[in-house]
N, CA, C and O atoms as a Tripos MOL2 file, in Angstrom:
@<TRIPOS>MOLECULE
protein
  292   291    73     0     0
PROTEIN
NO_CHARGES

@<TRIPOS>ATOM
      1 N           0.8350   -1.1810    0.0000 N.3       1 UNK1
      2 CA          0.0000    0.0000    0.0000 C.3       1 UNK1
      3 C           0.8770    1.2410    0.0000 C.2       1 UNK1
      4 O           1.9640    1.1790    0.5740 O.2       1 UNK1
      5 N           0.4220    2.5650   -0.7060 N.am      2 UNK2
      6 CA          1.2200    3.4880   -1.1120 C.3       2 UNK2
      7 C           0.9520    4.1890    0.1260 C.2       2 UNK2
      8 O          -0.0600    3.9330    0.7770 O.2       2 UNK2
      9 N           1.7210    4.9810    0.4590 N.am      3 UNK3
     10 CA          1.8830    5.8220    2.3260 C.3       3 UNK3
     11 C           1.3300    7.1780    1.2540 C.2       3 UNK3
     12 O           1.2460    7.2810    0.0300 O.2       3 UNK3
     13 N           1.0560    7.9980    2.2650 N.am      4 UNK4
     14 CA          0.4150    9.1920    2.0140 C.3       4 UNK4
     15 C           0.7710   10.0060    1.1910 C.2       4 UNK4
     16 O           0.2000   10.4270    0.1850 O.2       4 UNK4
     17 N           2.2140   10.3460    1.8430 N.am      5 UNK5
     18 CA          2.9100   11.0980    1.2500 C.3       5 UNK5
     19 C           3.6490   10.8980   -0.1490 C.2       5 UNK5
     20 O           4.0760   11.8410   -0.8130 O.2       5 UNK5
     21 N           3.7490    9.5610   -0.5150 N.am      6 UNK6
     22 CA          4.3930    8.8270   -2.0040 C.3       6 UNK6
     23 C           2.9850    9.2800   -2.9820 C.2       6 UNK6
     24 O           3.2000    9.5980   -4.1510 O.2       6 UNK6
     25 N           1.4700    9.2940   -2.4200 N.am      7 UNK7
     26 CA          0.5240    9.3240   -3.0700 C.3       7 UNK7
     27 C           0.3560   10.8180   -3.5870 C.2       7 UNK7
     28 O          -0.4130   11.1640   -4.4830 O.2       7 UNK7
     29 N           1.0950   11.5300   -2.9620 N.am      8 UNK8
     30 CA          0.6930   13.0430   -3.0250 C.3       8 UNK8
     31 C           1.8200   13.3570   -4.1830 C.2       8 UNK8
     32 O           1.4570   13.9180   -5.2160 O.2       8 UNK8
     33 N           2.7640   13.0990   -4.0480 N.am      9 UNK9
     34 CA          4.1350   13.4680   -4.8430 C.3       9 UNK9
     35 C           3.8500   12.7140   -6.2410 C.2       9 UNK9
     36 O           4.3340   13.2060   -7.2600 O.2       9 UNK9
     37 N           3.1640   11.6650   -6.3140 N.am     10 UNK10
     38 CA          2.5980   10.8800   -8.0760 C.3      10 UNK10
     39 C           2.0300   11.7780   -8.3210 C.2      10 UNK10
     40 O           2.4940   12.4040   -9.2740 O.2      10 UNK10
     41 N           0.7880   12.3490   -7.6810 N.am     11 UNK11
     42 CA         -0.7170   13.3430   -7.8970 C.3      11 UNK11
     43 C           0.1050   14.6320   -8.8200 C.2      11 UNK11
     44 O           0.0690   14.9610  -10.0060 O.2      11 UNK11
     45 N           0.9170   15.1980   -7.4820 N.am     12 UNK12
     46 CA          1.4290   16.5450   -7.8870 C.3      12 UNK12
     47 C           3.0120   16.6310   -8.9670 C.2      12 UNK12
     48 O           3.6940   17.6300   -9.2000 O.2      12 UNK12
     49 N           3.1680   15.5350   -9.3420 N.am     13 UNK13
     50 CA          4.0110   15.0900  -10.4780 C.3      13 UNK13
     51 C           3.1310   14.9320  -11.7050 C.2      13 UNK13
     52 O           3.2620   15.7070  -12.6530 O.2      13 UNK13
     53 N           2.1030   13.8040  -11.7160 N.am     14 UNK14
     54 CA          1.3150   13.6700  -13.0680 C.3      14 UNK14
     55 C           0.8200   15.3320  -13.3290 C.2      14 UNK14
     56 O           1.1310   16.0430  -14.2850 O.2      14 UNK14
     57 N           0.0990   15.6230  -12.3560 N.am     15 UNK15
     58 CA         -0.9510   16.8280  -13.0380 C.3      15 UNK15
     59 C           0.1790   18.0930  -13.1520 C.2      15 UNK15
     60 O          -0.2020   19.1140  -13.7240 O.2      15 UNK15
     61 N           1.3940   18.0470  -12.6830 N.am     16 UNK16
     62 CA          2.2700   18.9930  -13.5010 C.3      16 UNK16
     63 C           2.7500   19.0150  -14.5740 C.2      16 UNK16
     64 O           2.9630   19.9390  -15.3590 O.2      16 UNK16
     65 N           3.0620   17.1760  -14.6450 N.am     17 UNK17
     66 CA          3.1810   17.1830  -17.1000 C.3      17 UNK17
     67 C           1.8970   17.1490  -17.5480 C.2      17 UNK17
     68 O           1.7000   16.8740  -18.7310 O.2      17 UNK17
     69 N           1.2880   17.3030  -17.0570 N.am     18 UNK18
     70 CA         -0.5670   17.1720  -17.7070 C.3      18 UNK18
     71 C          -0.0730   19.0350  -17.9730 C.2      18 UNK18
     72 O           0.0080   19.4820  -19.1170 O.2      18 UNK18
     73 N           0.1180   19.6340  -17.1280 N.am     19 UNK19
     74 CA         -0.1870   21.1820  -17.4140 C.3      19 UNK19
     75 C           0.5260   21.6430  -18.3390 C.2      19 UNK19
     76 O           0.0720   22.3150  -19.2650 O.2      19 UNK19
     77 N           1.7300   21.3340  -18.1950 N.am     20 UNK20
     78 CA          3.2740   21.0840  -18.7390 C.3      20 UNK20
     79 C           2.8290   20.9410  -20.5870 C.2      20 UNK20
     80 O           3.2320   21.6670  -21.4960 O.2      20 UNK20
     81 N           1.9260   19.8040  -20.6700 N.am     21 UNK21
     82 CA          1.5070   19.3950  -21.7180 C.3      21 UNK21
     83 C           0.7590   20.2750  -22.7970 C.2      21 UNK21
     84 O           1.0350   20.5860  -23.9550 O.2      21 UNK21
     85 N          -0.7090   20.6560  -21.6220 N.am     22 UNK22
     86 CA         -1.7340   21.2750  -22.0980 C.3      22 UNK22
     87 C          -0.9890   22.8030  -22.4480 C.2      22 UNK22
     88 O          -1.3550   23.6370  -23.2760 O.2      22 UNK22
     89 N          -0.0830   22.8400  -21.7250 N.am     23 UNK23
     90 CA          0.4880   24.9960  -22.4610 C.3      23 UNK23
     91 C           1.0820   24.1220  -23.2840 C.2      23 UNK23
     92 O           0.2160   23.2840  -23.0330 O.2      23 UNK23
     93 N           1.8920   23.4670  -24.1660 N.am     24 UNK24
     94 CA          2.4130   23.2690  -25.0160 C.3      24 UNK24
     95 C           1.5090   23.6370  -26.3080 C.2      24 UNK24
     96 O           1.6480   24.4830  -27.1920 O.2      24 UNK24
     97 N           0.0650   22.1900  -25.9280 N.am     25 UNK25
     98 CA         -0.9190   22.1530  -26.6590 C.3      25 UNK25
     99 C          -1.0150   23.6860  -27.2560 C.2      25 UNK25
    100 O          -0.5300   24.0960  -28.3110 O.2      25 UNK25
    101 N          -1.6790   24.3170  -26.4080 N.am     26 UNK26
    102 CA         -2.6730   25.5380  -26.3200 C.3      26 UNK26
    103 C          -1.3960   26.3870  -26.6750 C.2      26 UNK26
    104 O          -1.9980   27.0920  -27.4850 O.2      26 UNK26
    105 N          -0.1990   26.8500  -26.7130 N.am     27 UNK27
    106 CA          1.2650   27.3000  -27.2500 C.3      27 UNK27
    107 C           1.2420   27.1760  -28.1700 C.2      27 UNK27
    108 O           1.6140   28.1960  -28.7500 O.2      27 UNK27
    109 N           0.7080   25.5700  -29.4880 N.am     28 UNK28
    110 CA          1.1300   25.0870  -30.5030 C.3      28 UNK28
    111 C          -0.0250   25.9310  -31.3580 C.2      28 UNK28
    112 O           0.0200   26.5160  -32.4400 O.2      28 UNK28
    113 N          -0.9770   25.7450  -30.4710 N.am     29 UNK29
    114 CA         -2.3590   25.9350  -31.5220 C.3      29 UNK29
    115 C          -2.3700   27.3680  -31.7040 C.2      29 UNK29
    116 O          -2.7340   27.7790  -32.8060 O.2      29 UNK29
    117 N          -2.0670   28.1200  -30.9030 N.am     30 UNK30
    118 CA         -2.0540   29.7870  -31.1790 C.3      30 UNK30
    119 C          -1.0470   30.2630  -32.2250 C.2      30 UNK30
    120 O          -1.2490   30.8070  -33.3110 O.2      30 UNK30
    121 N           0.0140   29.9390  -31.6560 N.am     31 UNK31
    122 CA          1.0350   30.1360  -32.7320 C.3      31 UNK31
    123 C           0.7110   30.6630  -33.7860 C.2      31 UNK31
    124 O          -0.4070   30.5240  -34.2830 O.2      31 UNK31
    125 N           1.7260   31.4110  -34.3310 N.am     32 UNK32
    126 CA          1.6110   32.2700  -36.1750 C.3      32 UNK32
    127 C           2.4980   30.3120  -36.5170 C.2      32 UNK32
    128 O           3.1370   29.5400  -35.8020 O.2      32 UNK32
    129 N           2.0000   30.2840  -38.0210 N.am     33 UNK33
    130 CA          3.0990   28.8850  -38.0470 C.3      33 UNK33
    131 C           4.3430   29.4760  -38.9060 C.2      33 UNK33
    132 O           5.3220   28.8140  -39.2510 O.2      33 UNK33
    133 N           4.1650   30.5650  -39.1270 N.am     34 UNK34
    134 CA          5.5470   31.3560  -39.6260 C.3      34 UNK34
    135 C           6.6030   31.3550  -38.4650 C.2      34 UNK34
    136 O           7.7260   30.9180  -38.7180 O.2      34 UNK34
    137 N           6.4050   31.6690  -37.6090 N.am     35 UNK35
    138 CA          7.5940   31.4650  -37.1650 C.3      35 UNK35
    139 C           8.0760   30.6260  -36.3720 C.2      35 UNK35
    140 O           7.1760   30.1090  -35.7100 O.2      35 UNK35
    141 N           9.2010   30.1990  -36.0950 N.am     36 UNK36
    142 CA          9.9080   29.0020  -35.5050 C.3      36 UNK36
    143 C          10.3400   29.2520  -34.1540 C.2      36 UNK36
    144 O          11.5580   29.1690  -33.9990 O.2      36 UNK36
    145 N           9.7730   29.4880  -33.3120 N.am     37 UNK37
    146 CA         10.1250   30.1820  -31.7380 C.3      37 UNK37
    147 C           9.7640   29.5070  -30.9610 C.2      37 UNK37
    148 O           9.9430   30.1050  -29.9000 O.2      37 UNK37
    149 N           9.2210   28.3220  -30.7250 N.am     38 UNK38
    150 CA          8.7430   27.7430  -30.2570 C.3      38 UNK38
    151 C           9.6530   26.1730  -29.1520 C.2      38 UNK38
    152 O           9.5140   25.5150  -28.1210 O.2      38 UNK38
    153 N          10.7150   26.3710  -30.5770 N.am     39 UNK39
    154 CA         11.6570   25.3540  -29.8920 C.3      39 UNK39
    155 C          12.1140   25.4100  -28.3270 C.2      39 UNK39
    156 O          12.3020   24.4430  -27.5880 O.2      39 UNK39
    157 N          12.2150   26.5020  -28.0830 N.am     40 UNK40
    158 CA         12.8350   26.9520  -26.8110 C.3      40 UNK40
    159 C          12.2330   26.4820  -25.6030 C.2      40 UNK40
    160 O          12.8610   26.0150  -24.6540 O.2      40 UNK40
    161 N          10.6610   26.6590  -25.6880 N.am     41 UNK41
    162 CA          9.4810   26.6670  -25.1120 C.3      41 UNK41
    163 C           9.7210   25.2840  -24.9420 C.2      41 UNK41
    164 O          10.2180   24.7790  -23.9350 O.2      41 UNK41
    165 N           9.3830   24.7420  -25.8730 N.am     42 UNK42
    166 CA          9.6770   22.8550  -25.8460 C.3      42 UNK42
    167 C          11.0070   22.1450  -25.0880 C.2      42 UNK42
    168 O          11.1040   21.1990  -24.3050 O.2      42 UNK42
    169 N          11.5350   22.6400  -25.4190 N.am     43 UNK43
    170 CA         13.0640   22.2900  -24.7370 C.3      43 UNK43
    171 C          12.3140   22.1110  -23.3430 C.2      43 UNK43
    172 O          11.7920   21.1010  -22.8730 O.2      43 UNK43
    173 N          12.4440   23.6720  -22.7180 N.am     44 UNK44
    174 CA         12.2380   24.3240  -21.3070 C.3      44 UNK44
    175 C          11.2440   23.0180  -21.2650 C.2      44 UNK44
    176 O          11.9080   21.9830  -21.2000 O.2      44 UNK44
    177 N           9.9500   22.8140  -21.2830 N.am     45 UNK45
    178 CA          8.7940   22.0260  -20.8530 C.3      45 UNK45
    179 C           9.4960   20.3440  -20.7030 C.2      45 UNK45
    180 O           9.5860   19.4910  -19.8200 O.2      45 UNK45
    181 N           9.8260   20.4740  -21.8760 N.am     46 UNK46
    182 CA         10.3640   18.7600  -21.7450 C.3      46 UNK46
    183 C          11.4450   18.2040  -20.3850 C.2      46 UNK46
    184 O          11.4080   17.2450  -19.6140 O.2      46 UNK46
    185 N          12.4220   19.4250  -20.5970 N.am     47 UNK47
    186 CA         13.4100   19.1250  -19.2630 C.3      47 UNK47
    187 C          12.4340   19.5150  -18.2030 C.2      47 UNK47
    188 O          12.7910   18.6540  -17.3980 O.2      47 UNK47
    189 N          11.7010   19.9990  -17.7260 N.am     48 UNK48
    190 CA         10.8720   19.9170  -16.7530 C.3      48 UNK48
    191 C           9.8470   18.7920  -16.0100 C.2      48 UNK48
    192 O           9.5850   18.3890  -14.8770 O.2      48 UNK48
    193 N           9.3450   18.5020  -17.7590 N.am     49 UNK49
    194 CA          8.4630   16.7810  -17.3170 C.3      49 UNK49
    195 C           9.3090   16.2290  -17.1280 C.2      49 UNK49
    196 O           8.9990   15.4280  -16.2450 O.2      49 UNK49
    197 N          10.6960   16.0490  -17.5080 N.am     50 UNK50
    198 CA         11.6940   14.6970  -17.3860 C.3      50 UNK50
    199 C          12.0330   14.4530  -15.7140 C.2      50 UNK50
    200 O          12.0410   13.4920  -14.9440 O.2      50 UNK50
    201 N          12.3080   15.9360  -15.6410 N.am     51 UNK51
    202 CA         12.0220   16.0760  -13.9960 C.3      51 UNK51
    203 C          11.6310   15.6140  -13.2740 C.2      51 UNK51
    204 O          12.1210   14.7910  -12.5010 O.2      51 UNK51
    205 N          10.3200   16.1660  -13.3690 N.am     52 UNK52
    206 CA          9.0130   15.4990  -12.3310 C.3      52 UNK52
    207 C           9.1550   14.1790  -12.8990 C.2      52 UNK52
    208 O           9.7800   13.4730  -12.1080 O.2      52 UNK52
    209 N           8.8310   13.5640  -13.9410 N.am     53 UNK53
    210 CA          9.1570   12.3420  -13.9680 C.3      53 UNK53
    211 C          10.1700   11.6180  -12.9500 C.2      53 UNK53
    212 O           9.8060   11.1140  -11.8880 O.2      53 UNK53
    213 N          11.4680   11.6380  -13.4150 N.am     54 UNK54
    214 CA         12.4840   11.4390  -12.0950 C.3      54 UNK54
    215 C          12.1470   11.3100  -10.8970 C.2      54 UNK54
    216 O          12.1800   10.2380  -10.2940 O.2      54 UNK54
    217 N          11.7490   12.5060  -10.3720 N.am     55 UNK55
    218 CA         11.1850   12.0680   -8.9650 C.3      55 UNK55
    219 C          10.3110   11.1600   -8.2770 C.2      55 UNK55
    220 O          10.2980   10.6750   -7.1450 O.2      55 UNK55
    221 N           9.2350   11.0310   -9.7860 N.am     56 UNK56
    222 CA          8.3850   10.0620   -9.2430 C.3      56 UNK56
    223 C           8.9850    8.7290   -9.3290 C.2      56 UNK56
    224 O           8.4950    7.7580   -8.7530 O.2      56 UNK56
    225 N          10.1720    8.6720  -10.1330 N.am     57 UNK57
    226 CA         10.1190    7.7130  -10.4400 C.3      57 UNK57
    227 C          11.6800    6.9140   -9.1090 C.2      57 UNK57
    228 O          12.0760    5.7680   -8.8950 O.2      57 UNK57
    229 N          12.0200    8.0970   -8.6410 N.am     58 UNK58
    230 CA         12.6930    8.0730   -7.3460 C.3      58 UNK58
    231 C          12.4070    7.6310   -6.1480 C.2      58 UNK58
    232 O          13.2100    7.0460   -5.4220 O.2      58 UNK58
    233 N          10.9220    7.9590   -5.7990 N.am     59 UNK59
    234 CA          9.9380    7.9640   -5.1340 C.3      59 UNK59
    235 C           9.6710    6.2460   -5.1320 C.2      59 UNK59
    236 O          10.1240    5.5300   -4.2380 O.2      59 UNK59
    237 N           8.9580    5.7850   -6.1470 N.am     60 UNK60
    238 CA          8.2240    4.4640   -6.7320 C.3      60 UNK60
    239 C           9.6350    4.0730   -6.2410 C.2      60 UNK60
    240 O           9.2890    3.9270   -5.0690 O.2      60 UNK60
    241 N          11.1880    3.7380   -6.2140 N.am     61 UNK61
    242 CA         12.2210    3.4780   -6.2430 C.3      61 UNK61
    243 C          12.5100    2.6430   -4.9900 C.2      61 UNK61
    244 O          12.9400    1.5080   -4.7840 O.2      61 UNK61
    245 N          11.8490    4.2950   -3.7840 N.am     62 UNK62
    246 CA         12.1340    4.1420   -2.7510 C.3      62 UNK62
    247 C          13.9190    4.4510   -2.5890 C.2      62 UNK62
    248 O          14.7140    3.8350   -1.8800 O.2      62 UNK62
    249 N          14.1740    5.5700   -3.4730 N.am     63 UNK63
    250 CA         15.1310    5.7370   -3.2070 C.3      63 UNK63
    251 C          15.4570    7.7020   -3.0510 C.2      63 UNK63
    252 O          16.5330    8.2950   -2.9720 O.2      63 UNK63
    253 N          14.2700    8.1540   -3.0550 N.am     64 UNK64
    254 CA         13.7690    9.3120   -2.0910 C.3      64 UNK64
    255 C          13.6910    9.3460   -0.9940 C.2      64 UNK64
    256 O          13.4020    8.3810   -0.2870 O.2      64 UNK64
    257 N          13.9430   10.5210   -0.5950 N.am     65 UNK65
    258 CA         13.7590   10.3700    1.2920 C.3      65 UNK65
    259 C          12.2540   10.6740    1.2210 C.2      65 UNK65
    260 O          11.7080   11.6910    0.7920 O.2      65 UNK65
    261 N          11.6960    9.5350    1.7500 N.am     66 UNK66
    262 CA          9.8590    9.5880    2.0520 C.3      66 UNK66
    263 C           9.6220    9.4320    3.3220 C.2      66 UNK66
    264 O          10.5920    9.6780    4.0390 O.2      66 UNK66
    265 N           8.3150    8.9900    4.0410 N.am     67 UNK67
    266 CA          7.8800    8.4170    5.2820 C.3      67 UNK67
    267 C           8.5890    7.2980    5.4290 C.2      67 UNK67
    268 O           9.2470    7.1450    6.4580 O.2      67 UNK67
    269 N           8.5770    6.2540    4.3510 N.am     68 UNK68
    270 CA          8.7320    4.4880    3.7730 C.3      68 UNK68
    271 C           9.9210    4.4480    4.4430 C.2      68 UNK68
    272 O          10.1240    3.8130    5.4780 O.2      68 UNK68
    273 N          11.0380    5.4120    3.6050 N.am     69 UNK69
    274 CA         12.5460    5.1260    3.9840 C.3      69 UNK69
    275 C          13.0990    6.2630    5.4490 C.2      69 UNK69
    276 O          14.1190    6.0130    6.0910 O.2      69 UNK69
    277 N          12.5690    6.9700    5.6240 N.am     70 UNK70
    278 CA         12.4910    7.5970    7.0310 C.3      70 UNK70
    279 C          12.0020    6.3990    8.2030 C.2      70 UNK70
    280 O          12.5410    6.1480    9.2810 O.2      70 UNK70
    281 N          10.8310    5.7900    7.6040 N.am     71 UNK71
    282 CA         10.5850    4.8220    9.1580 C.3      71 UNK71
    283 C          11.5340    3.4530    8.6850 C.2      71 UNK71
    284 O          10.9660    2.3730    8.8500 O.2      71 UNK71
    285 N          12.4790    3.4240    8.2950 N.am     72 UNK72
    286 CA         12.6830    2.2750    7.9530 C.3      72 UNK72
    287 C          14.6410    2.1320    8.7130 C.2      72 UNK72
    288 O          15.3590    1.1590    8.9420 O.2      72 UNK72
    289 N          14.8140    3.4460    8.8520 N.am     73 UNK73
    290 CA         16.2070    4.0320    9.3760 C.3      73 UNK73
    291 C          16.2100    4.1840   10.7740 C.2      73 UNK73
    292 O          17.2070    4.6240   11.3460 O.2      73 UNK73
@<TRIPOS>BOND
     1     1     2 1
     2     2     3 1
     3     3     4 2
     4     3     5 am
     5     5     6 1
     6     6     7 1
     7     7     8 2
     8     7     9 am
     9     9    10 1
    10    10    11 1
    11    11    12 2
    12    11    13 am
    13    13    14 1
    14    14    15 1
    15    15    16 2
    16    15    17 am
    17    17    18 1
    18    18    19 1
    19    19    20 2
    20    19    21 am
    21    21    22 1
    22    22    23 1
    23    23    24 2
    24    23    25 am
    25    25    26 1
    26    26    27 1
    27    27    28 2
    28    27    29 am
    29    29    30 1
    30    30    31 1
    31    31    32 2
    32    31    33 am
    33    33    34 1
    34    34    35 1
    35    35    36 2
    36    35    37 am
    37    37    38 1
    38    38    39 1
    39    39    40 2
    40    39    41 am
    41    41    42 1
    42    42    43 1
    43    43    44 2
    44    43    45 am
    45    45    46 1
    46    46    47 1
    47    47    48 2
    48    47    49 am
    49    49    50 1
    50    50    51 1
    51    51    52 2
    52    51    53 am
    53    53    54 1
    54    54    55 1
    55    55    56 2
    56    55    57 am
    57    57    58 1
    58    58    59 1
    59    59    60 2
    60    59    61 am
    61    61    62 1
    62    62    63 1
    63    63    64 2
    64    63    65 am
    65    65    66 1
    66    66    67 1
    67    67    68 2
    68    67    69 am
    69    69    70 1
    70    70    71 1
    71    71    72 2
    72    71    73 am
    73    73    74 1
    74    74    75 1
    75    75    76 2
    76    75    77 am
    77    77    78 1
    78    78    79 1
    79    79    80 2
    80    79    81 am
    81    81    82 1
    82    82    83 1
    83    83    84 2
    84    83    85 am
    85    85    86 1
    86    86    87 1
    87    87    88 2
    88    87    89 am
    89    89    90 1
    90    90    91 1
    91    91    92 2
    92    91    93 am
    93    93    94 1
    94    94    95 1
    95    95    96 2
    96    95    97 am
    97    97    98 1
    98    98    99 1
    99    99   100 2
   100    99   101 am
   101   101   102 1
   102   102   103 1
   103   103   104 2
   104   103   105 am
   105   105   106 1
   106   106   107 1
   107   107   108 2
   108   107   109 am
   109   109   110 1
   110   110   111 1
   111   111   112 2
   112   111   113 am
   113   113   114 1
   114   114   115 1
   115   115   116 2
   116   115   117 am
   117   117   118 1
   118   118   119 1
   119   119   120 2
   120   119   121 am
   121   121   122 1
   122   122   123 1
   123   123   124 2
   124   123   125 am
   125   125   126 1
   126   126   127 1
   127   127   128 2
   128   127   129 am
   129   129   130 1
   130   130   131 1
   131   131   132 2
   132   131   133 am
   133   133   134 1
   134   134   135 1
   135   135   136 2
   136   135   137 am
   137   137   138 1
   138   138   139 1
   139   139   140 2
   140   139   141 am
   141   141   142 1
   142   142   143 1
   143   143   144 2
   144   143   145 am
   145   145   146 1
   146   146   147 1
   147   147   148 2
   148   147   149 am
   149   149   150 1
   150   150   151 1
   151   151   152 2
   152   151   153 am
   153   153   154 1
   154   154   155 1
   155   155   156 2
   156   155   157 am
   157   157   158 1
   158   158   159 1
   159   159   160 2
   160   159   161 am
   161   161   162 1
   162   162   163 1
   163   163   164 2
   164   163   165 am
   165   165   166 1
   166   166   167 1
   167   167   168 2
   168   167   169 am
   169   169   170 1
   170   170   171 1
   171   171   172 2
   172   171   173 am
   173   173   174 1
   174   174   175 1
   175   175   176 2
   176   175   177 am
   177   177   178 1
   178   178   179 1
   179   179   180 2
   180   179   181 am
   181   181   182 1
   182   182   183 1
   183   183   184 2
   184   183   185 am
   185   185   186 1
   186   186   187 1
   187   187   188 2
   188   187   189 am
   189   189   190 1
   190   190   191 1
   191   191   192 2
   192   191   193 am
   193   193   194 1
   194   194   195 1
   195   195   196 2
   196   195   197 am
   197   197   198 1
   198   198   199 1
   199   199   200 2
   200   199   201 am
   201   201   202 1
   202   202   203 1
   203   203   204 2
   204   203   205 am
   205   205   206 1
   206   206   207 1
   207   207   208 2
   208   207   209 am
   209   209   210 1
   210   210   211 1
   211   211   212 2
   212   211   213 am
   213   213   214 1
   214   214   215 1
   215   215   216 2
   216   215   217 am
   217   217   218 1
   218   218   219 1
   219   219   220 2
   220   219   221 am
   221   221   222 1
   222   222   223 1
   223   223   224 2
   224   223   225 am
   225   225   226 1
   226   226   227 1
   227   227   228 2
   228   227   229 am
   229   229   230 1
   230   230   231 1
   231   231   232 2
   232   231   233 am
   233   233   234 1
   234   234   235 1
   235   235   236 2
   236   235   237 am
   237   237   238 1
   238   238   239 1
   239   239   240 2
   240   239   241 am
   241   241   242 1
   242   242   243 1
   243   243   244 2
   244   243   245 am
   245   245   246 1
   246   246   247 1
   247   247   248 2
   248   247   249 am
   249   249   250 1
   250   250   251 1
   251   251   252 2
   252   251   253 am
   253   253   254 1
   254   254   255 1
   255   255   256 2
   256   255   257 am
   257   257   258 1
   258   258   259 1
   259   259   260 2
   260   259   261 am
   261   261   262 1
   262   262   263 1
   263   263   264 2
   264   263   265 am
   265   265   266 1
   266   266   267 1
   267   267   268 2
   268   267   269 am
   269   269   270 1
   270   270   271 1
   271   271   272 2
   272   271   273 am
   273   273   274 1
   274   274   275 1
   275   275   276 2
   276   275   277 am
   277   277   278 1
   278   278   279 1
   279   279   280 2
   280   279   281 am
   281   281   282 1
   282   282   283 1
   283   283   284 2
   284   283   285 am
   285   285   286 1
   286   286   287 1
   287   287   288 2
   288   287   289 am
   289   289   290 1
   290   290   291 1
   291   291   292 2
@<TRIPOS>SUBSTRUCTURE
     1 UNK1         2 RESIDUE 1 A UNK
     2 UNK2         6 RESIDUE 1 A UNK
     3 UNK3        10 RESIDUE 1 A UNK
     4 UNK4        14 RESIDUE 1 A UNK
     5 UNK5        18 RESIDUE 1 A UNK
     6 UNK6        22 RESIDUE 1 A UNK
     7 UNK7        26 RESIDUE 1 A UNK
     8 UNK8        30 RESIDUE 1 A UNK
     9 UNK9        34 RESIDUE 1 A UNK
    10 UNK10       38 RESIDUE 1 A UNK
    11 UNK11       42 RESIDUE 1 A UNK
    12 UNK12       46 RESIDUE 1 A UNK
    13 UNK13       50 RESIDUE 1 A UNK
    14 UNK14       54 RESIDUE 1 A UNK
    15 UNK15       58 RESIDUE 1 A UNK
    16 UNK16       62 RESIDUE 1 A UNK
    17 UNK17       66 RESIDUE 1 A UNK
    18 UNK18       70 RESIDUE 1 A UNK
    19 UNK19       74 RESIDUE 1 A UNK
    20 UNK20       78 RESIDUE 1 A UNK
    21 UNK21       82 RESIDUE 1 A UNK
    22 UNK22       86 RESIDUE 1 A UNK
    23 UNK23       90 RESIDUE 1 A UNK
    24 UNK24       94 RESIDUE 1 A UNK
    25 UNK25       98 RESIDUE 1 A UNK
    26 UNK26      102 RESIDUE 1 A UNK
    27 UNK27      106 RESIDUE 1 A UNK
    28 UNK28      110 RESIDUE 1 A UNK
    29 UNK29      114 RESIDUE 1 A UNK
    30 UNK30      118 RESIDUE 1 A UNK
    31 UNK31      122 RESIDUE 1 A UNK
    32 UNK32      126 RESIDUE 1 A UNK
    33 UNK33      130 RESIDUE 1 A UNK
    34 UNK34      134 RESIDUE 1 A UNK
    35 UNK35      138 RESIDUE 1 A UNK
    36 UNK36      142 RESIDUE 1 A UNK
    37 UNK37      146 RESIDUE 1 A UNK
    38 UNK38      150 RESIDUE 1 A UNK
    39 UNK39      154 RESIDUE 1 A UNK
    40 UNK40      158 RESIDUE 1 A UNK
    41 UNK41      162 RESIDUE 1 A UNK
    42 UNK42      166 RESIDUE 1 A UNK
    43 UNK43      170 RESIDUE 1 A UNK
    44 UNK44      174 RESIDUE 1 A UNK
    45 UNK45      178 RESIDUE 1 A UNK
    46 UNK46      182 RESIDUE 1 A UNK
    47 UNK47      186 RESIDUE 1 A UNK
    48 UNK48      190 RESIDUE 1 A UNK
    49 UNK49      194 RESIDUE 1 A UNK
    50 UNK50      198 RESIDUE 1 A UNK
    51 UNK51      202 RESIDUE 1 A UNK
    52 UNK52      206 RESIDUE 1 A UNK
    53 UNK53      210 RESIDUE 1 A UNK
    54 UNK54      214 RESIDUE 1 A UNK
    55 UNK55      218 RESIDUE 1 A UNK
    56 UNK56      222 RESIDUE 1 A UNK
    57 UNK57      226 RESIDUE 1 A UNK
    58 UNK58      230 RESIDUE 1 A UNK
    59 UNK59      234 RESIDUE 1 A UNK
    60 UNK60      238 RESIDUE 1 A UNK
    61 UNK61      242 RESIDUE 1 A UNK
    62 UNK62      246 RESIDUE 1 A UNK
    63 UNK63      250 RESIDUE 1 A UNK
    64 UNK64      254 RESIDUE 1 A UNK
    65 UNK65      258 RESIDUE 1 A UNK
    66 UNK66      262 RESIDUE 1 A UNK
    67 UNK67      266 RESIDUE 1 A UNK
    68 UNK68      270 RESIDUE 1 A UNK
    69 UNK69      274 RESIDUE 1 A UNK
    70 UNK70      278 RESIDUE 1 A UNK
    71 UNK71      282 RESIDUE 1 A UNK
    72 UNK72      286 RESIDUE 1 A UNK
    73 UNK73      290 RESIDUE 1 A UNK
């Protein structure tokens, strides 16, 4: 069973590349398609989900400092 705090850090990881995502979306669709400016934007977002990714995936690891590995020391 997932402890509280591992449950909160998935939550507030997914729905940050969900947001992460949706300005991309809503970034892509406005856009003039003349110009090419956009790369930057993408970069920035991607190293960010990769991020939060990481952590969660640090977390799931158990190789984050959580409750799990705090009561376990």
């Amino acid at each position: 069973m997932k402890h509280d705090s591992e449950g909160k850090i998935y939550l507030t990881c997914g729905l940050d590349i969900l947001a992460m995502l949706i300005i991309l979306l809503v970034k892509m669709l406005i856009q003039d398609h003349s110009q090419l400016t956009t790369g930057s934007l993408v970069f920035r977002m991607e190293t960010i989900m990769l991020v939060l990714f990481g952590i969660a995936w640090l977390v799931k690891g158990k190789a984050a400092i959580t409750e799990f590995v705090l009561n376990k020391l």
